[in-house]
Biopython code that builds the backbone (N, CA, C, O; Angstrom):
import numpy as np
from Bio.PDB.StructureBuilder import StructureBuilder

atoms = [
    (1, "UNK", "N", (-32.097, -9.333, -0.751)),
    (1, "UNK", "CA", (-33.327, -10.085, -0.890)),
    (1, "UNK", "C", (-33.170, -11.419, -0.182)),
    (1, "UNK", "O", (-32.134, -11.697, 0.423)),
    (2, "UNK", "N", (-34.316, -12.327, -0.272)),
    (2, "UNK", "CA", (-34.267, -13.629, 0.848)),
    (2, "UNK", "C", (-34.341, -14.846, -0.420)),
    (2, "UNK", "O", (-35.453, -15.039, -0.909)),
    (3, "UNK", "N", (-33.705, -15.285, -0.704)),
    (3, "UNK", "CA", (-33.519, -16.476, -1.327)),
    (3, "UNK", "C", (-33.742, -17.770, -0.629)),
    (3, "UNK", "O", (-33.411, -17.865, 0.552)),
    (4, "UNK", "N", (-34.238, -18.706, -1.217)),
    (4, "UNK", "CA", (-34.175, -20.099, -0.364)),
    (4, "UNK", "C", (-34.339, -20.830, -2.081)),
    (4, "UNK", "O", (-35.047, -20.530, -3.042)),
    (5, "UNK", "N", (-33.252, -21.946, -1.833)),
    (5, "UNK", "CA", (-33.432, -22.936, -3.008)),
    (5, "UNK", "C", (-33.608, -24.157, -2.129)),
    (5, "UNK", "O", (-33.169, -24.309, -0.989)),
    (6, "UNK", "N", (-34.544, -25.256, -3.074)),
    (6, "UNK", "CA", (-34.809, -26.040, -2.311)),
    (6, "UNK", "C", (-35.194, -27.243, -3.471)),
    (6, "UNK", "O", (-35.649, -27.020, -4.593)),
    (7, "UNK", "N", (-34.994, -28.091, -3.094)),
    (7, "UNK", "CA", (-34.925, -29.464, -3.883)),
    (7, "UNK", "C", (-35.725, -30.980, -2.720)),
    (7, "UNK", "O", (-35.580, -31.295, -1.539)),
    (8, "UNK", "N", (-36.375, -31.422, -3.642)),
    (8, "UNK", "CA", (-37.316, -32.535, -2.813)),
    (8, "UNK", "C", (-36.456, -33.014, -1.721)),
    (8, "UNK", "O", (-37.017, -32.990, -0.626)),
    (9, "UNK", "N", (-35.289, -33.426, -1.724)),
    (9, "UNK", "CA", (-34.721, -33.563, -1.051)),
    (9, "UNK", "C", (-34.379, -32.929, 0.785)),
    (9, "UNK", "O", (-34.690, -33.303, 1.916)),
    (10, "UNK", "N", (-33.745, -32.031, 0.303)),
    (10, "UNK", "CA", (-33.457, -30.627, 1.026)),
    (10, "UNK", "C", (-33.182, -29.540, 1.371)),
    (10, "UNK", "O", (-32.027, -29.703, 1.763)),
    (11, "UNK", "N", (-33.502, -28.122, 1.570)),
    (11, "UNK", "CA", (-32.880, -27.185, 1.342)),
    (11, "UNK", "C", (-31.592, -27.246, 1.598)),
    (11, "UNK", "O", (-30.848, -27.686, 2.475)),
    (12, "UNK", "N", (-31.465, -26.138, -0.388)),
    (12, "UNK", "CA", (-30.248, -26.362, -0.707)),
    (12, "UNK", "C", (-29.647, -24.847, -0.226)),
    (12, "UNK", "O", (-28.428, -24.958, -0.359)),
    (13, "UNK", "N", (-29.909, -23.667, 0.206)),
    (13, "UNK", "CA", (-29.634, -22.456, 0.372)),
    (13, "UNK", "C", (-30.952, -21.560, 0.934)),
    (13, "UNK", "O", (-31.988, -21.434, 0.280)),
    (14, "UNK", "N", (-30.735, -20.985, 2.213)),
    (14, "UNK", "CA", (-32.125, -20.405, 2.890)),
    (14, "UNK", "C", (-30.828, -18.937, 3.358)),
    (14, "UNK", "O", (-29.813, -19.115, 4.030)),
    (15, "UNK", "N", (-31.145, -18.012, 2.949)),
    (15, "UNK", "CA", (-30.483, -16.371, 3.152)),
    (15, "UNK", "C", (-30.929, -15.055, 2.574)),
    (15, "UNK", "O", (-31.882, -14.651, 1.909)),
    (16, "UNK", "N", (-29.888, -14.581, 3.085)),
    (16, "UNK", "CA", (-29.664, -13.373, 2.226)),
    (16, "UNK", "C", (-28.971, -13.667, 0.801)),
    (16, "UNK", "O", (-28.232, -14.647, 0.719)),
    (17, "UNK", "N", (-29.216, -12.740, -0.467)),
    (17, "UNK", "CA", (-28.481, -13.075, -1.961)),
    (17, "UNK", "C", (-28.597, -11.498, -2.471)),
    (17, "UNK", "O", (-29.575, -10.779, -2.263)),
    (18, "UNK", "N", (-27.619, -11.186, -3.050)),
    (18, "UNK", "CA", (-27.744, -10.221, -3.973)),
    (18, "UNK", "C", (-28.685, -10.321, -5.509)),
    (18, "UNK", "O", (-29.495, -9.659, -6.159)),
    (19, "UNK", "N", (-28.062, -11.424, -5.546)),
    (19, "UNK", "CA", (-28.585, -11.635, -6.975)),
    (19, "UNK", "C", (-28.731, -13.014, -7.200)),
    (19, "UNK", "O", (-27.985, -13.626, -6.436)),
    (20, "UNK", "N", (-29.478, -13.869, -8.039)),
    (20, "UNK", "CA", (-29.493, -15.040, -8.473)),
    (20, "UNK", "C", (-29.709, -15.243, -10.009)),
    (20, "UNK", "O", (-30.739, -14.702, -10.409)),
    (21, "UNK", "N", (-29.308, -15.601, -10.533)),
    (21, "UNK", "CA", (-29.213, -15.756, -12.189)),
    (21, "UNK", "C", (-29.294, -17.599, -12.350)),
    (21, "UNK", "O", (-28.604, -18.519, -11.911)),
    (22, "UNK", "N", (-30.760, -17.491, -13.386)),
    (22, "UNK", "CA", (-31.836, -18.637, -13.524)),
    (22, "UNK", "C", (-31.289, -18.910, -14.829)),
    (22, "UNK", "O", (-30.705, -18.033, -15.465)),
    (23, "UNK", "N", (-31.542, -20.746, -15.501)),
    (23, "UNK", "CA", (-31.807, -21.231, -16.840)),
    (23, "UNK", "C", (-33.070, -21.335, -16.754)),
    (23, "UNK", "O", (-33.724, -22.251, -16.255)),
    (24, "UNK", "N", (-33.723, -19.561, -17.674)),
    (24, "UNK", "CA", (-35.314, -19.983, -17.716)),
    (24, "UNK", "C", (-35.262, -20.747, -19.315)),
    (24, "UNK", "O", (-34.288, -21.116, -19.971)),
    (25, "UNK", "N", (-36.920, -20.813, -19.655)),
    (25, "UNK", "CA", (-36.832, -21.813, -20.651)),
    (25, "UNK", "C", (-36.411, -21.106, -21.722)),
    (25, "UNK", "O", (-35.879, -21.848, -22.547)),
    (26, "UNK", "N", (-36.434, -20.032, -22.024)),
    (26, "UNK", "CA", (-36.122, -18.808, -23.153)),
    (26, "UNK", "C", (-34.506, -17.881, -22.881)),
    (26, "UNK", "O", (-33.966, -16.822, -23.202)),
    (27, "UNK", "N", (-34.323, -18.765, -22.307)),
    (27, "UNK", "CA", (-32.887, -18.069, -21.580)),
    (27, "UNK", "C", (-32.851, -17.911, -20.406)),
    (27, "UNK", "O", (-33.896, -17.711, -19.787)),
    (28, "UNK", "N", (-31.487, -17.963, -19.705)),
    (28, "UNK", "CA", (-31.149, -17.223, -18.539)),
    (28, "UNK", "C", (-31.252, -16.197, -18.597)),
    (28, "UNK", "O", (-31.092, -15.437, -19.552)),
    (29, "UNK", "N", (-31.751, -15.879, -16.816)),
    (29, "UNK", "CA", (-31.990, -14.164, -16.425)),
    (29, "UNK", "C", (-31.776, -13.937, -15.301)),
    (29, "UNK", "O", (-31.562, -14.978, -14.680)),
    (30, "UNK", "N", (-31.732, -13.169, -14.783)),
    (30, "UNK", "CA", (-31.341, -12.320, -13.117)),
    (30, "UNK", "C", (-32.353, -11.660, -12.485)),
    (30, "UNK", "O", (-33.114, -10.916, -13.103)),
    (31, "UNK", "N", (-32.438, -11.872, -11.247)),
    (31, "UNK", "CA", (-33.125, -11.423, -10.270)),
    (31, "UNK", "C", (-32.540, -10.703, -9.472)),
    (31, "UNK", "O", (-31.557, -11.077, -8.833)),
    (32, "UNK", "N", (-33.124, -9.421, -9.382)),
    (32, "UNK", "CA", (-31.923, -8.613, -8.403)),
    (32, "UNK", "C", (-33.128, -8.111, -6.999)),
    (32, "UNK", "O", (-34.190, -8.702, -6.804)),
    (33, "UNK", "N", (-32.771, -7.254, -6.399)),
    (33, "UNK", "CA", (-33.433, -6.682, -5.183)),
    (33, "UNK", "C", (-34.557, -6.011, -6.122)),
    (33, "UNK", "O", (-34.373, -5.618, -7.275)),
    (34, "UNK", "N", (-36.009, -5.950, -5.236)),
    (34, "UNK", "CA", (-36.859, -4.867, -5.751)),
    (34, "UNK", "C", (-37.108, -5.481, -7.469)),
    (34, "UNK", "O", (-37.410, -4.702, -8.373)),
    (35, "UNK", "N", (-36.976, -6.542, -7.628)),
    (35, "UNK", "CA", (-37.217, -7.001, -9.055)),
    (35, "UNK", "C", (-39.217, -6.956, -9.183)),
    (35, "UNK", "O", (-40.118, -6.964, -8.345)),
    (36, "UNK", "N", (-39.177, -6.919, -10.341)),
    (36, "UNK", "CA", (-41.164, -7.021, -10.560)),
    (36, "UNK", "C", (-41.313, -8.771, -10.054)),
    (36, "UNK", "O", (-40.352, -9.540, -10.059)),
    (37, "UNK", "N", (-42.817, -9.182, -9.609)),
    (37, "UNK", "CA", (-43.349, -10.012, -9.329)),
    (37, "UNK", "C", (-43.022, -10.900, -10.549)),
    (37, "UNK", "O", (-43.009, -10.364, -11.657)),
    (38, "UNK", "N", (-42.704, -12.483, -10.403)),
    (38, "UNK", "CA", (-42.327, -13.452, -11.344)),
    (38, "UNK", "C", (-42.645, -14.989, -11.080)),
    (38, "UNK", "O", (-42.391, -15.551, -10.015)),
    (39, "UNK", "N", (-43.210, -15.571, -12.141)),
    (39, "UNK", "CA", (-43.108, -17.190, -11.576)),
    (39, "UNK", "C", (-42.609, -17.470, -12.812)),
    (39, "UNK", "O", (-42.906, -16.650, -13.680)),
    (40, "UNK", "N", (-41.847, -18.518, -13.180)),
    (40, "UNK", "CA", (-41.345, -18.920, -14.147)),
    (40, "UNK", "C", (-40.817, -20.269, -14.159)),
    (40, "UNK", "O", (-40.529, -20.838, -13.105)),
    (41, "UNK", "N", (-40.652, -20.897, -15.473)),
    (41, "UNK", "CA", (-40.237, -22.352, -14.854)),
    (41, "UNK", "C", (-38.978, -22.370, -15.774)),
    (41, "UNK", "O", (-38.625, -21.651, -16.708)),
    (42, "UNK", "N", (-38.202, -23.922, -14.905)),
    (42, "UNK", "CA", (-36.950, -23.559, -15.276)),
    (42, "UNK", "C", (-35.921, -24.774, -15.875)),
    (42, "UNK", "O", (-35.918, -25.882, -15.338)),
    (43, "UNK", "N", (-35.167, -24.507, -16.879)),
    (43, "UNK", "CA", (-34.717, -25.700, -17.640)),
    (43, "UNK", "C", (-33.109, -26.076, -16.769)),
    (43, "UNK", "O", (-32.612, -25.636, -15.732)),
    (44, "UNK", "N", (-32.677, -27.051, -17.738)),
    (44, "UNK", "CA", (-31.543, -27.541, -17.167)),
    (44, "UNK", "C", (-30.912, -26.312, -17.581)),
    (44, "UNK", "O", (-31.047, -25.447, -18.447)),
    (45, "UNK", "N", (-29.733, -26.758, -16.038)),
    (45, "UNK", "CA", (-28.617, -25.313, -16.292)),
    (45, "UNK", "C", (-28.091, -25.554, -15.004)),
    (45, "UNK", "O", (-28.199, -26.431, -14.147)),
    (46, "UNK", "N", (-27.280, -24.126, -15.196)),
    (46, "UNK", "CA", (-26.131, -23.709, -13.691)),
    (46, "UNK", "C", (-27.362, -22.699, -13.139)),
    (46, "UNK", "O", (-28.025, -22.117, -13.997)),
    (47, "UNK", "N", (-27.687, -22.475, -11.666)),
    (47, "UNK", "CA", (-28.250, -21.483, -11.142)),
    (47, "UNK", "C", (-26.930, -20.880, -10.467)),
    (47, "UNK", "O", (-25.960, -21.467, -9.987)),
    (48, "UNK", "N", (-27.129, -19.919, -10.551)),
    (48, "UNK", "CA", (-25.701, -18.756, -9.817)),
    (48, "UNK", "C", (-26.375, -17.482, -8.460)),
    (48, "UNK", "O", (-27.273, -16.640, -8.485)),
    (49, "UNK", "N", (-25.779, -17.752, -7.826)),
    (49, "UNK", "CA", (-26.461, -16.982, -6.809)),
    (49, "UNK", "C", (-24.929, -16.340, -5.768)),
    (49, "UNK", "O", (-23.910, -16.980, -5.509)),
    (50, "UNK", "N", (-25.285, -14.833, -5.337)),
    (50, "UNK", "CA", (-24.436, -14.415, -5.033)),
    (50, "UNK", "C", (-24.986, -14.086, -3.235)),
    (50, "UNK", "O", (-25.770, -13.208, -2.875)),
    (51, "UNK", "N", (-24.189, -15.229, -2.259)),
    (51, "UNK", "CA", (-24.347, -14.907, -1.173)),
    (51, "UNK", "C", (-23.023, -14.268, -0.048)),
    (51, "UNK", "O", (-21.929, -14.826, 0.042)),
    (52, "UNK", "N", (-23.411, -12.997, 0.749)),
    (52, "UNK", "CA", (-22.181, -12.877, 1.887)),
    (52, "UNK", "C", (-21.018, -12.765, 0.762)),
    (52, "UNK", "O", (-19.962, -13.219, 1.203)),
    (53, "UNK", "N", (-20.931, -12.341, -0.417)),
    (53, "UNK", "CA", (-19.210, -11.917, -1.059)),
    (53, "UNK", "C", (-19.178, -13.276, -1.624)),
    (53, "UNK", "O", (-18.078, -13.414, -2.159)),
    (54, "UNK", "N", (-20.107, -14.669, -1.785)),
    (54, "UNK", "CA", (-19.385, -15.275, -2.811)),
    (54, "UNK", "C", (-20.200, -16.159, -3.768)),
    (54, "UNK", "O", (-21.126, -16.835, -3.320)),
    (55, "UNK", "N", (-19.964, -16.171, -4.740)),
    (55, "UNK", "CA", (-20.601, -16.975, -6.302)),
    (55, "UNK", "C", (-21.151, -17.905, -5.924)),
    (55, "UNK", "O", (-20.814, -17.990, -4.743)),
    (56, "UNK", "N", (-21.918, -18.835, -6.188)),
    (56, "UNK", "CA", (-22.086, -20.042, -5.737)),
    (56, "UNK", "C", (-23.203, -20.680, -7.001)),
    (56, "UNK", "O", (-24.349, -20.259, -7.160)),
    (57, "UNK", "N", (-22.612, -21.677, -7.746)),
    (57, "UNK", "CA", (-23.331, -22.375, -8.773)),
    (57, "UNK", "C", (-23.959, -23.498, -8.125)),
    (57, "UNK", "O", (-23.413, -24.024, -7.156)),
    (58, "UNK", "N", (-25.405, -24.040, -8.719)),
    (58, "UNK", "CA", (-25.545, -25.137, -8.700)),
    (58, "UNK", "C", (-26.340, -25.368, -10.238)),
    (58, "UNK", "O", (-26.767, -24.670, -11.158)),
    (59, "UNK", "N", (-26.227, -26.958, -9.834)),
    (59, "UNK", "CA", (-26.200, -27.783, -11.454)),
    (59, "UNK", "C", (-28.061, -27.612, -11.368)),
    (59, "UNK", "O", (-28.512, -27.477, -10.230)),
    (60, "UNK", "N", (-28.805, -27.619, -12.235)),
    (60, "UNK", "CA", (-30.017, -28.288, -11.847)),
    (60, "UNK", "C", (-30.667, -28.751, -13.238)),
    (60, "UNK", "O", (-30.245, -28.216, -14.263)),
    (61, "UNK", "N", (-31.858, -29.897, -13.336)),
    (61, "UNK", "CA", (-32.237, -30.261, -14.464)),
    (61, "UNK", "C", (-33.851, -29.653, -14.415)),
    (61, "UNK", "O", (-34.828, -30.400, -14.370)),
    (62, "UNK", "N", (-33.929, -28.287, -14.432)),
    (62, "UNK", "CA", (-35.331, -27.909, -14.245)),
    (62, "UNK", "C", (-36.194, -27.485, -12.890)),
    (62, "UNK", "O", (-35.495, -27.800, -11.927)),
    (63, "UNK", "N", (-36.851, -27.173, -12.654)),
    (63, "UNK", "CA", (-37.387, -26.576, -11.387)),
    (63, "UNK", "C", (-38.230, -24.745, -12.027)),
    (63, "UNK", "O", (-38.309, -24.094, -13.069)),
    (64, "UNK", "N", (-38.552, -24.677, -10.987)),
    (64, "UNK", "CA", (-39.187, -23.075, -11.129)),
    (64, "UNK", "C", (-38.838, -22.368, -9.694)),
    (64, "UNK", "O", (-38.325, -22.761, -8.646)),
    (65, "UNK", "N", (-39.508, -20.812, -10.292)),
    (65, "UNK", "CA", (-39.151, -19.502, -9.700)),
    (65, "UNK", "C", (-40.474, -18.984, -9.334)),
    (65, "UNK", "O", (-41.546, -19.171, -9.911)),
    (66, "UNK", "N", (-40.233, -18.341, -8.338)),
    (66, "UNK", "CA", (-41.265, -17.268, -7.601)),
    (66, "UNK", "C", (-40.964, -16.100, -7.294)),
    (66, "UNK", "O", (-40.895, -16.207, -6.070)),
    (67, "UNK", "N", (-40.785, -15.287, -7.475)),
    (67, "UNK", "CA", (-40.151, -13.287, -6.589)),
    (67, "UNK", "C", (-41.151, -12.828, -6.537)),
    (67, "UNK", "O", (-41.976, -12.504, -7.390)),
    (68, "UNK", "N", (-41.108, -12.772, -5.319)),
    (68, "UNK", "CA", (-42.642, -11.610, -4.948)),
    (68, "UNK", "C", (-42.117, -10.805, -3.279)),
    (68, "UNK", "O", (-41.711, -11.280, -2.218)),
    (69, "UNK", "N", (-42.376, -9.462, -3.744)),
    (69, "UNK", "CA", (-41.441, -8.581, -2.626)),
    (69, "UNK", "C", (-40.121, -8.948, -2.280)),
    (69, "UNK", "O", (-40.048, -9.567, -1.219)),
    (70, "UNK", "N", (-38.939, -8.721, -2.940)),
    (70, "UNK", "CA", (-38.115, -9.227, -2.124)),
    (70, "UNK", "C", (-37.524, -10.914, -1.847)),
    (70, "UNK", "O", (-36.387, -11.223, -1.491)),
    (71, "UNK", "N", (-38.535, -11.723, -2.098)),
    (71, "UNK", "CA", (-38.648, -13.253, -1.370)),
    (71, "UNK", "C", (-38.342, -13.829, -2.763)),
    (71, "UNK", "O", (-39.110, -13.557, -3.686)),
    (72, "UNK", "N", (-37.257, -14.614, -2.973)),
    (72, "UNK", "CA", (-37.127, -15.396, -3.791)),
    (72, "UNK", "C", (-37.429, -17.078, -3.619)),
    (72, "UNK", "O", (-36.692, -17.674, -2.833)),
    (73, "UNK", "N", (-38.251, -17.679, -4.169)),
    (73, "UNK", "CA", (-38.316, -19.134, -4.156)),
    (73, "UNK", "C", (-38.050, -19.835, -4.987)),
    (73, "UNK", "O", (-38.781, -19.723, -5.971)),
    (74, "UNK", "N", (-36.836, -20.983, -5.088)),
    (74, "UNK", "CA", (-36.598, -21.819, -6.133)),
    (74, "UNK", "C", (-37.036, -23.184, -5.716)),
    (74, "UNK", "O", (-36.737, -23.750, -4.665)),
    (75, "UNK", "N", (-37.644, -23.551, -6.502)),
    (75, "UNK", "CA", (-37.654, -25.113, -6.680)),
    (75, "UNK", "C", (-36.883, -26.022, -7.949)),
    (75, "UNK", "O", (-37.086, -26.175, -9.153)),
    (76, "UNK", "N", (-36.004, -26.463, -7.065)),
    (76, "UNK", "CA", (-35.286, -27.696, -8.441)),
    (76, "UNK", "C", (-35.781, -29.062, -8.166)),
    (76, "UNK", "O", (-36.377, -29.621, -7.245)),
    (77, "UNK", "N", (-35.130, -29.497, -9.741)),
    (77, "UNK", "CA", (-34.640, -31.054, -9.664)),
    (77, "UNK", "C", (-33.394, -31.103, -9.137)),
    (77, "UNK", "O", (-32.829, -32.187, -8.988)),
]
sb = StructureBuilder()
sb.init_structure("model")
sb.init_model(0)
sb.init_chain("A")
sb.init_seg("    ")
for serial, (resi, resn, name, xyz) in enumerate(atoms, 1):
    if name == "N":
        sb.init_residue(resn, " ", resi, " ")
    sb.init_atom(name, np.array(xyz, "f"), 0.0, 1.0, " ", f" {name:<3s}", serial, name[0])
structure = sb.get_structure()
């Protein structure tokens, strides 16, 4: 799937991802390939995202989610 995280600042990650695992507000959850359509918003936490063979955390204090076909969009703090 196509991931891009991105923060007012600057994108923080624009690729390919297997998977990305969110702090939604009711818990963390995972997004995999072919996942159903989603917007969701998102609390403080670790976001985990698996790019090219490797883990990759980041810190964030909130932001939201988009998956629609394939296309993942994050927005953080």
């Amino acid at each position: 799937m196509n991931l891009e995280i991105v923060s007012p600042e600057k994108t923080v990650y624009s690729g390919k991802a297997k998977s990305v695992t969110l702090p939604g507000l009711s818990g963390s959850f995972t997004i995999l390939n072919r996942h159903a359509p989603i917007i969701s918003a998102l609390d403080k936490g670790i976001v985990h995202y698996n790019a090219d063979g490797n883990e990759v955390e980041i810190t964030v204090n909130g932001g939201f989610v988009e998956a629609i076909k394939d296309n993942v969009s994050v927005c953080i703090e």
